[in-house]
N, C-alpha and C positions, 0 to 999 in steps of 0.2 A: 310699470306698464300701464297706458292706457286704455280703456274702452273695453276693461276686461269685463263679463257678466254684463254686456249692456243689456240684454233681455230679461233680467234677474224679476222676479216676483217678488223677492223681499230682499236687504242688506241691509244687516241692522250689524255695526261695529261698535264695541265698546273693549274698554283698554283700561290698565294700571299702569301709570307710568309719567313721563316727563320728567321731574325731577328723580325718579326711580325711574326703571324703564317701563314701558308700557306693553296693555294689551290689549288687541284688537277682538271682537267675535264679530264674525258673519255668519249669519246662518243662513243660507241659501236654500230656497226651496223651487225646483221649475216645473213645466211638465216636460215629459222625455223627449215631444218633438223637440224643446228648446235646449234640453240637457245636449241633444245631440247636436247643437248649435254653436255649446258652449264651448271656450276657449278654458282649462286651466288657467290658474297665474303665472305659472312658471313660462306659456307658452305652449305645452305640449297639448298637438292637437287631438280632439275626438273625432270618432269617426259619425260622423253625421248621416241623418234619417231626413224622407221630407217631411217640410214642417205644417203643423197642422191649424186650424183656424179655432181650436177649443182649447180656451183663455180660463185662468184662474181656480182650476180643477184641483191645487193644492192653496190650503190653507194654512199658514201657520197661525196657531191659537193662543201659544202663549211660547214666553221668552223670559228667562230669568239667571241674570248674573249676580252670583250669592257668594260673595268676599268676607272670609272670615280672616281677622290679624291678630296674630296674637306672641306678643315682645315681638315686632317686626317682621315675624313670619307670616305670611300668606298663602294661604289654604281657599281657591276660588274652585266655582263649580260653576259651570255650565249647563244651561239643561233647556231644548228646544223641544217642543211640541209641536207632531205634525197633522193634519188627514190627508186622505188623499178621498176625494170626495168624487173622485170619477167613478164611472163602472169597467175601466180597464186600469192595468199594472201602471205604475209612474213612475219614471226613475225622478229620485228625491236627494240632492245635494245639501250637505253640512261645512261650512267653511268657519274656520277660526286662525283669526293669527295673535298669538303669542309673543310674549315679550322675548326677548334673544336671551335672555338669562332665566328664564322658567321653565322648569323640567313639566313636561305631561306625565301624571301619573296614573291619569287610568281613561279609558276610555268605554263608553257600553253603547249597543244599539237596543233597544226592548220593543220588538215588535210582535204584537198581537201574545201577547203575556210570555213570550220566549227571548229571555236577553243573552246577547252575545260580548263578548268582554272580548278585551285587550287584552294583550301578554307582551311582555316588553321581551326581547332577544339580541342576542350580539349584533349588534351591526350587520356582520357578511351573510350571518344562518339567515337570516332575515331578507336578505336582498335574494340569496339564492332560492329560497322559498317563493318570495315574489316572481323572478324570472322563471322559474318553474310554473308557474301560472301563465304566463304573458303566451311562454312557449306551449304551451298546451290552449291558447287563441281563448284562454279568459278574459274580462275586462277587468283585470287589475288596476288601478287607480296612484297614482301620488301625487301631492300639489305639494310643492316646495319652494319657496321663493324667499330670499331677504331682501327690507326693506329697511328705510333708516332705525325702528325700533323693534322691528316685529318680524316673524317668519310665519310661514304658513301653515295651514295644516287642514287638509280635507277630503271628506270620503261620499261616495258615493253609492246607493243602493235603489234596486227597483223594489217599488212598496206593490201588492196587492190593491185590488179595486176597496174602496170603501174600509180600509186600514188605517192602522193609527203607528205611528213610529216616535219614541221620544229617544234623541241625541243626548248623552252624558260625557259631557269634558272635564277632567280635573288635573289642576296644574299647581305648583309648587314653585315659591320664590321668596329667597330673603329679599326684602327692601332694605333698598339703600338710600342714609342721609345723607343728603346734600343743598349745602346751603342753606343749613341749618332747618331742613324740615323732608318728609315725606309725603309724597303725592301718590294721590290716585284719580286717575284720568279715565272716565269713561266716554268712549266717545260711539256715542248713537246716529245712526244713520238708516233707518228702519225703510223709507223710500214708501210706505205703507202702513197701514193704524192695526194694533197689532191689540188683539182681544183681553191677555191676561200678559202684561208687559213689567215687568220689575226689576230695579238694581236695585241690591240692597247690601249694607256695608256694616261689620261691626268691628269695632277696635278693642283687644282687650291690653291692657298697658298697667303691667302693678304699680309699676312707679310715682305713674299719676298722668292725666293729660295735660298740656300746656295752654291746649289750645284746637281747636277745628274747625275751618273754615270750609263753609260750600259756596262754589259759585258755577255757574254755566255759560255757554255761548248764544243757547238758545231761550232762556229762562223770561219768560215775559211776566208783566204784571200778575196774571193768571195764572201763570203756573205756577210760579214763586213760591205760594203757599202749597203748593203738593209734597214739596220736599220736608221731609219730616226727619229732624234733628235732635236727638236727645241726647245729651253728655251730662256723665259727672265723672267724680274724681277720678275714676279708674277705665272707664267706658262709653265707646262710644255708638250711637246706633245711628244709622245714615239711611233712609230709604225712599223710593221716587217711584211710583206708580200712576199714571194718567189712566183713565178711561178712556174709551173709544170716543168717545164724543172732545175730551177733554185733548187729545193728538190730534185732531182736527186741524189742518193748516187755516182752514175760511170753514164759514156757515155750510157754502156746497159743494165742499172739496172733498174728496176721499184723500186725497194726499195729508203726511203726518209734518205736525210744524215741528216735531222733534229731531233737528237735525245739527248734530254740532258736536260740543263737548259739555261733561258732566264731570267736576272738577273737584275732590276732596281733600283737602291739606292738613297738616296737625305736626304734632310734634310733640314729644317726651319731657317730664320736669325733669329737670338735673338735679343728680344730688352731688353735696360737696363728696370729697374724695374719688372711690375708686370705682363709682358706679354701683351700680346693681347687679345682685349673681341669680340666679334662678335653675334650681334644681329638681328635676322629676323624674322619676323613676329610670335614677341612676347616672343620669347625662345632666350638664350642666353650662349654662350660658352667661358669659358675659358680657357686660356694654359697658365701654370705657369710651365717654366724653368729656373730658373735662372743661369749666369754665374759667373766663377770670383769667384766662390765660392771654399774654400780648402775643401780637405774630411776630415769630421771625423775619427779621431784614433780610431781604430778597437781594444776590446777584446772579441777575438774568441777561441772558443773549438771545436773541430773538433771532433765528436761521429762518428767512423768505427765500422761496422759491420763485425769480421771476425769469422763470424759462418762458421758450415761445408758449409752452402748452397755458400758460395760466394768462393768456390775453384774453380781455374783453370786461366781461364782467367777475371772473375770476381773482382779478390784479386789483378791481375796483373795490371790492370786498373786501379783501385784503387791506389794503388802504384804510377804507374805514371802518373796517376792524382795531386796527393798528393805534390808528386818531384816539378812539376811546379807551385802549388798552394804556397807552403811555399817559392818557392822564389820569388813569387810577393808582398810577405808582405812588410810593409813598416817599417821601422826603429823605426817610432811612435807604432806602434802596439803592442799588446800582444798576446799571442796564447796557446792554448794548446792542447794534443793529446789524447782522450780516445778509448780505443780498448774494445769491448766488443763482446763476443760470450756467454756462460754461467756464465763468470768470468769476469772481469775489468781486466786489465790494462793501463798504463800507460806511456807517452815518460818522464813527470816528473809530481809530487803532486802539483804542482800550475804552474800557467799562468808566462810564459817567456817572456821580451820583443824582439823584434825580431832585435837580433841584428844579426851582419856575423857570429859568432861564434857560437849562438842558432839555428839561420837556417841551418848551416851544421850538427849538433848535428841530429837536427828535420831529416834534411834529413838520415840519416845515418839510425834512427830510425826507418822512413817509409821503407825502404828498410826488416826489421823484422816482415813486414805486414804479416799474415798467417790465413789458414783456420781450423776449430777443432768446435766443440761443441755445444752448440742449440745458442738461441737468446733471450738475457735479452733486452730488447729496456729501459726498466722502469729505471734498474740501472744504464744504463750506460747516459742516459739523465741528471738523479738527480745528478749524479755523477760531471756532466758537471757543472748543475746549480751550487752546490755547491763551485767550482771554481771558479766562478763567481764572484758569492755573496762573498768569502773569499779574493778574490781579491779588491776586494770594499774595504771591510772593514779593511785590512794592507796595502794596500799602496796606498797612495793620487796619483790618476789617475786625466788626464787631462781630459775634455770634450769629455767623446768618446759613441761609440754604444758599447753594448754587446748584444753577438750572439751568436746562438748555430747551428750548422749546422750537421743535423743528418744524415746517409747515412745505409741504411739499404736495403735489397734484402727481407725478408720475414716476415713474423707472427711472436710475440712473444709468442715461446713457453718454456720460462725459468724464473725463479722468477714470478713476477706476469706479468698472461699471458692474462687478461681479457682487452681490449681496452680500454674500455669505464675509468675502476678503473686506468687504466696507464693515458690514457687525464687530470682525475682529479687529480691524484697524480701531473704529468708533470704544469698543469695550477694553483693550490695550491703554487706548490715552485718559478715557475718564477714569479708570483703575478703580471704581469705585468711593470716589472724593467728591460724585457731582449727578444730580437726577437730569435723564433726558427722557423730556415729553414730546410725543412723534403726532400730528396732524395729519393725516388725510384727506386732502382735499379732491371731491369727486369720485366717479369710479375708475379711474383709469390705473389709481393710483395702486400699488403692489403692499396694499395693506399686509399681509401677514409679515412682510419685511422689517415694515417697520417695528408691529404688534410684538416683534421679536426682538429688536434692535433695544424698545423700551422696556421690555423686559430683564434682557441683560443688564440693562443701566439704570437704575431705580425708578423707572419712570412708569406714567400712560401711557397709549394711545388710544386714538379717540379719529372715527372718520366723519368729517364733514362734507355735508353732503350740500346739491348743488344746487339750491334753492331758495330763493328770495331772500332767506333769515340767514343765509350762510354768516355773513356778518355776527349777526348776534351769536351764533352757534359758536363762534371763533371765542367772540366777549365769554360767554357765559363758561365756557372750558377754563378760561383765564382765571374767572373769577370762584371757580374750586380749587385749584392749586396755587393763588397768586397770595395766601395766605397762612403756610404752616406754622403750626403751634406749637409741635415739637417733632423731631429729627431722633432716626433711630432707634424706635421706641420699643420696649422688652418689657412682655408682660412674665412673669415666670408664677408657676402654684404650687405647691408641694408635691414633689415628685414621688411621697411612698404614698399620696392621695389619688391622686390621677395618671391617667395616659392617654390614651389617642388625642393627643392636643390637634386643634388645627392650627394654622399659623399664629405662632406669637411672636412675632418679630415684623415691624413696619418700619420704612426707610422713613413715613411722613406721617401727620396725622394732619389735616387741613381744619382750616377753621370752617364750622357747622358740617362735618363728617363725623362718624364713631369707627370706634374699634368693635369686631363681635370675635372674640374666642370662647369655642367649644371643645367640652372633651369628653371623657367615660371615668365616671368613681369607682375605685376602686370600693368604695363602702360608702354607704348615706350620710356618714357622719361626715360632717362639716361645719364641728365644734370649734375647730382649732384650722380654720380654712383661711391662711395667710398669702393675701398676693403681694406681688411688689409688681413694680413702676416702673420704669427709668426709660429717661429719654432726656434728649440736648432742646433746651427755648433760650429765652432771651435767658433766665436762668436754669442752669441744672437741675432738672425734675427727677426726685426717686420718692416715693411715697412705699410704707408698707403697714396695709392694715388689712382686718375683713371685713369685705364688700358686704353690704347688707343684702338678706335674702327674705324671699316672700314668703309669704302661705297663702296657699293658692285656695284653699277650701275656706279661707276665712273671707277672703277676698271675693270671691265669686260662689256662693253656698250652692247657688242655684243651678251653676253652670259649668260645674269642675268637670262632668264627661268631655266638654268641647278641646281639654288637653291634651290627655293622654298620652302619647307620645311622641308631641308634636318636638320636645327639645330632642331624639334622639335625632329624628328627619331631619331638624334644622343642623344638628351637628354632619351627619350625612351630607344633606344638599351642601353646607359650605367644605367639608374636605372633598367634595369631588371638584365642584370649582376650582380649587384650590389646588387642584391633583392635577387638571387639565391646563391648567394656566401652567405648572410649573414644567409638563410635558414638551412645553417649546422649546424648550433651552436645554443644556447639558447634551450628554455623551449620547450616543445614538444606543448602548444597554440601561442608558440612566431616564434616558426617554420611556423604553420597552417598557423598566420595572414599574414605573409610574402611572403609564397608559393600565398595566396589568389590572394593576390597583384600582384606577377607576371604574375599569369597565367591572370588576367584581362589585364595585361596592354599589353604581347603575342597576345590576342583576338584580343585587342581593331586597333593595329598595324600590324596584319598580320604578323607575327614573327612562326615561325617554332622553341620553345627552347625547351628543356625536359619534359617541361610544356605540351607541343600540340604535332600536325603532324597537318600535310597536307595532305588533300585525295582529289583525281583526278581519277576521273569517266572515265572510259575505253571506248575507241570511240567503239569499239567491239560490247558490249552489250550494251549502255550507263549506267551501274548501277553495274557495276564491280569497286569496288575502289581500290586505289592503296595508300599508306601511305605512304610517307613519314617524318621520325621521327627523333628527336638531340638526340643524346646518351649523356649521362654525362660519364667521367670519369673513365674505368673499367667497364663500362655496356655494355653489348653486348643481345639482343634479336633475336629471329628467328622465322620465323613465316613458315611454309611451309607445304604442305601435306603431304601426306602417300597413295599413290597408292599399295606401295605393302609393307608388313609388315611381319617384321621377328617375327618365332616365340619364339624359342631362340637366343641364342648367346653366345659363350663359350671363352673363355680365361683359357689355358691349356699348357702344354707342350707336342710337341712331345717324344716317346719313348729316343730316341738321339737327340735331339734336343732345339730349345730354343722356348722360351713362342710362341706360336701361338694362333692365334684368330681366328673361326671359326665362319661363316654367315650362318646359313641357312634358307632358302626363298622355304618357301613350293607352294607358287603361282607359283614359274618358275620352282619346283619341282629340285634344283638347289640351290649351296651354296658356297661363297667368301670364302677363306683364305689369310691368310699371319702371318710373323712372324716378332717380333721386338725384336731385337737385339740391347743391349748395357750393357755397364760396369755393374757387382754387387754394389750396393749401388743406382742405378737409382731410383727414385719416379715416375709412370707415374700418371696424370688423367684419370680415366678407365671412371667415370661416374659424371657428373656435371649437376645438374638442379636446377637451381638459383631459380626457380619459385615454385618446389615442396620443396624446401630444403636439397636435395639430394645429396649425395658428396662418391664418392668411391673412393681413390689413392692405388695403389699397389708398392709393393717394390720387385726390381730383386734381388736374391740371388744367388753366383756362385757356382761352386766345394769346395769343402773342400780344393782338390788340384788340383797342373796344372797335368793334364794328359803327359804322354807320347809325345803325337802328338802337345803339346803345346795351345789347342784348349780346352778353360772354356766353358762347358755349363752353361747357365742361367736358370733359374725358377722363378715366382715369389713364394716370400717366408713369405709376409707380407700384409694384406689389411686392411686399416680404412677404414670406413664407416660412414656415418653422416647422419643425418635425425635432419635437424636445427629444423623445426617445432612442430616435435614431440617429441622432446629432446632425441635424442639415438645416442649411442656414442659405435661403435665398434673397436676393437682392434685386430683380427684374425692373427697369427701368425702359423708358425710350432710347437708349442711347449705349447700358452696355446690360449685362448680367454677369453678379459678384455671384462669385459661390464661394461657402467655407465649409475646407476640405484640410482636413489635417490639423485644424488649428490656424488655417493662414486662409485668407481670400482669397481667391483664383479668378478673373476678371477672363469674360468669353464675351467679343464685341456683337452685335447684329450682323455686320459687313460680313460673318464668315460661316461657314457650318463647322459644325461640331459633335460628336455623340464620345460622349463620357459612360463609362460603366461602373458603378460601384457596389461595396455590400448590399446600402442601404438603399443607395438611388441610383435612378439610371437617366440622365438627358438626354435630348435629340433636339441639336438648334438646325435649324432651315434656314439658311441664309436672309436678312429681309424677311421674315414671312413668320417666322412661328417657334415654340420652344415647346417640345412636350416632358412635362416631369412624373416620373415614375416613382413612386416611394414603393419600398418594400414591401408585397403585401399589406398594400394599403389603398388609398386614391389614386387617382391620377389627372391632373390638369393640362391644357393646353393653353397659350398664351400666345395669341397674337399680334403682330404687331401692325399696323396702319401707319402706311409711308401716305404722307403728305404733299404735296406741291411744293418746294423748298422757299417758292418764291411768294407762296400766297399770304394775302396780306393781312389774314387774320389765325387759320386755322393752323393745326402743327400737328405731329406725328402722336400716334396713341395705341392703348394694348386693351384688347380684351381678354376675358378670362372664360374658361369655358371647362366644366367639372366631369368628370367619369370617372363610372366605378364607385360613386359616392353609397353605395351603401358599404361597403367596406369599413366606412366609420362608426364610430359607435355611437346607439341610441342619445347620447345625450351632447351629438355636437349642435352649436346654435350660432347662429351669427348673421348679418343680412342673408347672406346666400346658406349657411349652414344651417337654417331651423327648416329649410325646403326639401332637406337632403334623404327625408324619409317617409316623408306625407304630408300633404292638404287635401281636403275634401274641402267640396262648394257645393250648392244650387244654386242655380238661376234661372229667374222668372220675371215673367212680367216684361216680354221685348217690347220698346216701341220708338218711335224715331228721335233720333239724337241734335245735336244740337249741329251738325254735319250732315245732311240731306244721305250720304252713303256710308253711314254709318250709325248702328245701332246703338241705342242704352238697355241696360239692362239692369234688375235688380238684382245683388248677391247676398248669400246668408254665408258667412264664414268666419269662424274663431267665435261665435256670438254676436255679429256686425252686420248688419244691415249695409250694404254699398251699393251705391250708384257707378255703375260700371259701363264701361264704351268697349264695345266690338271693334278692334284695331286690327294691325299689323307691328309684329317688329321683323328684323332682321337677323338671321345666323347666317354667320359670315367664316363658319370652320368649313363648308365646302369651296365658295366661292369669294375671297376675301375681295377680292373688288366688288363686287354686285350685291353680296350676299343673295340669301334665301329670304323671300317673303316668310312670316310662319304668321297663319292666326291666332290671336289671342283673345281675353278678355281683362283689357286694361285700367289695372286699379291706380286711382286719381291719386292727388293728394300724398305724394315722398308715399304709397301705400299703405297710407294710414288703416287701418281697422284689417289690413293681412297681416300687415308683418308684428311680431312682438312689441308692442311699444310704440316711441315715435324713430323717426331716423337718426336721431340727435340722439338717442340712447346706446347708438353703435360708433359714437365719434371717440376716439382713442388720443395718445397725446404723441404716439412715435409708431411709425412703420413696424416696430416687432413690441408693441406696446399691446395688454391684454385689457378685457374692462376689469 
């Protein structure tokens, strides 16, 4: 999302992550006029106050992100200092985002020497407690958003005049090696010079360090020396504090030059054999990397998706992605190239070895990448396996992996398009003999599908997202799986020693990754504590010896409280991951007993996963809660009021013009516009409610031909409709409307009237003129259609959309037309004449945005479809940049019942 917090007093982000995942902090601090300005990230809006002209009344004084690692675990803490140096109350925002795989374990407010703590709860007790609030017209709060690394997380509170409030965030996360090292990424963005400012980082590693690099984005000659580095054999100290004088962008800048990323690297000494074990009161961990080991000869099939949705820069990426993937192969390798959009093809009918001559071929090929036609995912998979398996069986291969690495941007909607029947087809034919790694390209795409698919089938998935690096994001996924060291790997311990193992069984270990298994001793002795090995490389690997272990009081004299029982948590955090990963798959009582599990073991631990949230009672009232909640994956919820509620909402064309969107809000007696503009053939999300099952996409259609002036108007010309729960399935076009009823399409032309009655839905078509759809205790739309001049020489027939009854949906639909469906608040100030002699500009404050706004007209055309209705509005420029969520490209889909 764009331009969120544009009025923000302070954003300072810093993260763990990139090679590991990362973590963001923001701490936001505003004043209340501007809190009431403020947009959420998710989008959900506040209800806004006017805004006032006293500036910089909060202070934040000091910020400190304090990372402790110890064997790999990560124990951070967050801790913001505020005042509020006005002489009236200030509402005071805390924003942090989180890396996607870090649990929040505790959260505190301490205000004026009274702290209020977090208490982590089920999921649902938690939400219904929240809703109990909202309904009782509290300001309960949630920010929830995912992002490529990170989710959100932020609370809000009014402070007292001349008060002090300090924020505590604390979060929990194994890091992960990849590529042969760990990262930690802080990335600051402070937007202001910040009094008492500090990262600081300590590593503690028995094993020994390898190595520590720091580097920045923003690190200039001057600052360079601030970073103060002290390592030896076992630890590491990392720490960055500037003075006010010293964040100074220029000599007479108040602005901070610290704005970028703060970059810490390192890595572990290997020992020969079975790794390191490490045991503390009573739990115990191990790390199995081994070296010295060759990689595995690779036979891979490369499944591209070049359907119409992956044109432009999509396809192009792809491509050269491709170019530098296929000349990383190794000469041992095999490879092959499947292209799939409705139809196969092919770089050749079976698997090549990768010699200089097939990799130029390969390359030449990639260069033929192109975009056209829907998305078979089923075929072009099977297709893969197939080549596989045919390779197996003609020609005597050495010792290798076989892969499948699929790269797809949307929904299958070609050959068979049903998820669930493509997983079983897909997990039928690999049987277990071959990993498939699933890509997501974009948001359009039906990530948990695939997230599931590679589950079942030894694989990743990994969503690539849409951004300039896409390219490299492609390489860089390649280049952690494109090297396994060993295959099927089985770590086994003594079984009258331990129990609660977490996984000891890997389909892969990649080169520069580790193994981490945890379990519970039965008794501390482990005199006689014998692991074994085994796993398939170039040769058969079984090792069994005892892993060497530490003494931790010998090792660190000074600083053995900082342990404690940090190995039970990390065995914790990794069986829940590991509980919740395996939750996708199996039987729907096989799923139950495993969700059980997690969510107890969440409780028992104080863990914030998908499972729970965390609710923190608002010093305000004390019985105001605030949630905080882990999103999984593609989940996005919104929880927010509705002060003021539209009664419709229209999506139409101007007379000359392109699709416009009209707001009107009978409480302000007053109503929003604006117009979205883009190419014929766009998909937008009009209306999305995960919660009801709700789903509208409209399709733009342009002239017949280019006008004179060179200038296409657009229309939409096309809308699906969905209603998951209630099984209804529309099709509305220019020319007919499909309905699926029964399991089979039902086709009802324009030329006729009609009214269908059913369970769930009810129609009413008007000959020429209109279609109104009823959903069951639900919404209800109207769909017009605009006949055209048969013979004009440029324009053509088109349908507006026009919504009622939308509150009926529930709090967290969002979409172009669906995040309108239950509130916006504005002011506007500051009239004066426009750039049109009869028509005004005006200034707006909304979502956080400052806009330059025109005093217009649009048209509603559900009384009068020929003439329509004048309606005044106040029309936002710019695809309505700074109203809507985001930009309008964030609502572009890749299919008519396609989701983001």
């Amino acid at each position: 999302m764009s331009g969120l917090f544009a009025l923000r007093r302070l954003l300072l982000c810093s993260g763990l992550g990139l090679v590991l995942p990362s973590l963001v902090l923001g701490a936001v601090l505003i004043s209340p006029e501007e809190a009431a300005d403020t947009q959420f990230a998710n989008g959900a809006p506040r209800s806004l106050q006017k805004r006032s002209t006293v500036n910089n009344m909060v202070e934040v004084y000091s910020v400190t992100v304090d990372c402790t690692v110890t064997l790999r675990f990560a124990h951070t803490v967050i801790t913001s200092k505020t005042l509020n140096k006005a002489n009236s109350s200030q509402e005071i925002f805390f924003e942090v985002e989180l890396p996607k795989t870090a649990f929040i374990t505790n959260f505190t407010m301490e205000i004026e020497g009274r702290l209020y703590v977090g208490v982590v709860k089920e999921k649902e007790k938690a939400k219904k407690q929240y809703e109990t609030a909202v309904k009782a017209g509290q300001t309960a709060a949630l920010v929830k958003a995912s992002g490529r690394k990170m989710e959100k997380f932020a609370v809000s509170v009014n402070i007292a005049a001349l008060s002090n409030i300090t924020f505590t965030l604390t979060h929990e996360e194994l890091l992960q090696r990849k590529l042969g090292q760990y990262e930690i990424l802080t990335r600051i963005k402070p937007k202001q010079r910040i009094q008492e400012f500090k990262i600081i980082t300590n590593i503690y590693e028995p094993h020994g360090i390898s190595y520590v690099d720091v580097h920045s984005t923003f690190l200039s000659n001057e600052l360079l020396p601030l970073v103060e580095k002290t390592v030896t054999d076992k630890k590491a100290h990392i720490s960055f504090s500037p003075t006010l004088e010293q964040q100074r962008s220029c000599p007479d800048c108040e602005g901070s030059v610290i704005d970028g990323d703060f970059i810490v690297k390192y890595d572990v000494k290997r020992e020969k054999g079975l790794g390191g074990l490490q045991v503390i009161n009573g739990y115990f961990v191990h790390y199995f990397a081994p070296h010295n080991l060759c990689p595995v000869p690779m036979n891979v099939v490369f499944v591209i998706d070049e359907s119409g949705s992956m044109s432009g820069t999509k396809i192009q990426q792809t491509r050269e992605a491709m170019l530098a993937i296929i000349q990383d192969l190794r000469e041992e390798d095999h490879f092959g190239i499947v292209l799939f959009d409705d139809q196969l093809r092919f770089w050749k009918s079976s698997l090549q070895q990768a010699t200089k001559q097939t990799v130029k071929d390969a390359m030449e090929f990639t260069k033929t990448f192109r975009s056209r036609g829907g998305t078979d995912i089923n075929a072009g998979v099977l297709k893969a396996v197939d080549m596989l398996r045919t390779a197996r069986r003609g020609v005597i291969l050495p010792p290798s992996a076989d892969m499948i690495i699929l790269l797809t941007d949307g929904m299958p909607n070609s050959g068979v398009s049903d998820t669930v029947q493509i997983q079983k087809n897909v997990h039928e034919a690999i049987g277990g003999n071959m990993s498939l790694n699933c890509l997501g390209f974009g948001r359009d795409v039906e990530y948990p599908f695939l997230d599931v698919m590679s589950q079942q089938n030894k694989g990743l998935a990994r969503r690539i997202f849409e951004d300039s690096d896409a390219a490299l994001q492609l390489q860089g996924f390649y280049r952690e799986v494109s090297s396994p060291l060993l295959l099927d790997v089985d770590l086994k311990y003594p079984s009258n020693t331990v129990d609660s193992l977490t996984t000891n069984h890997f389909n892969q270990l990649f080169n520069g990754s580790e193994i981490i298994v945890a379990g519970r001793l039965m008794d501390n002795d482990i005199d006689n504590f014998l692991v074994e090995v085994s796993g398939k490389g170039c040769e058969d690997y079984q090792v069994k010896e005892q892993p060497s272990a530490s003494d931790w009081s010998a090792m660190y004299p000074d600083e053995e409280y900082i342990f404690g029982d940090f190995t039970e948590r990390l065995w914790a955090y990794l069986t829940i991951q590991q509980l919740l990963d395996k939750s996708k798959v199996g039987s729907p009582q096989e799923k139950d007993n495993i969700t059980a599990k997690a969510l107890a073991m969440s409780l028992r631990y104080n863990f914030v996963t998908p499972l729970t949230s965390m609710v923190v009672t608002k010093p305000d009232t004390d019985d105001t809660p605030q949630v905080a909640d882990k999103l999984t994956e593609g989940a996005r919820n919104y929880f927010y009021q509705a002060p003021s509620r539209p009664t419709y909402l229209v999506i139409d064309r101007e007379l000359d013009g392109d699709p416009h969107f009209l707001i009107e809000l009978p409480n302000r007696e007053d109503a929003l516009c604006f117009n979205i503009n883009d190419k014929p053939g766009t998909i937008f999300t009009l209306v999305k409610d995960q919660d009801s099952g709700v789903l509208v996409n409209g399709q733009i259609i342009g002239d017949k031909a280019v006008p004179p002036n060179g200038q296409i108007h657009t229309y939409f010309g096309r809308f699906g409709i969905v209603h998951q729960t209630l099984g209804v399935n529309l099709d509305v076009s220019t020319q007919d409307i499909s309905v699926l009823q029964d399991g089979n399409w039902v086709k009802l032309m324009w030329s006729g009237t009609a009214s269908l009655k059913g369970p769930n839905m009810d129609l009413l078509l008007t000959k020429d003129h209109s279609l109104t759809v009823t959903l069951k205790d639900s919404v209800k739309f109207v769909i017009l259609l605009h006949k055209v001049w048969k013979k004009h020489p440029y324009h053509r027939d088109y349908l507006g959309f026009y919504t009622l009854d939308s509150h009926l949906l529930s709090p967290n639909v969002h979409g172009l037309l669906g995040q309108f469906y239950h509130s916006i608040e504005f002011e506007v100030s500051n009239l004066r004449p426009g750039q049109s002699p009869e028509k005004l500009d005006a200034t707006m404050f909304v979502k956080g945005h400052e806009l330059n706004v025109t005093r217009g007209r649009q048209r509603d055309f559900r009384r009068d479809i020929k003439k329509g209705e004048s309606i005044p509005c106040w029309f936002i420029h710019n695809n309505a940049t700074g109203l809507i969520d985001g930009e309008a490209s964030d609502y572009v889909v890749s299919g008519l019942f396609s989701t983001l």
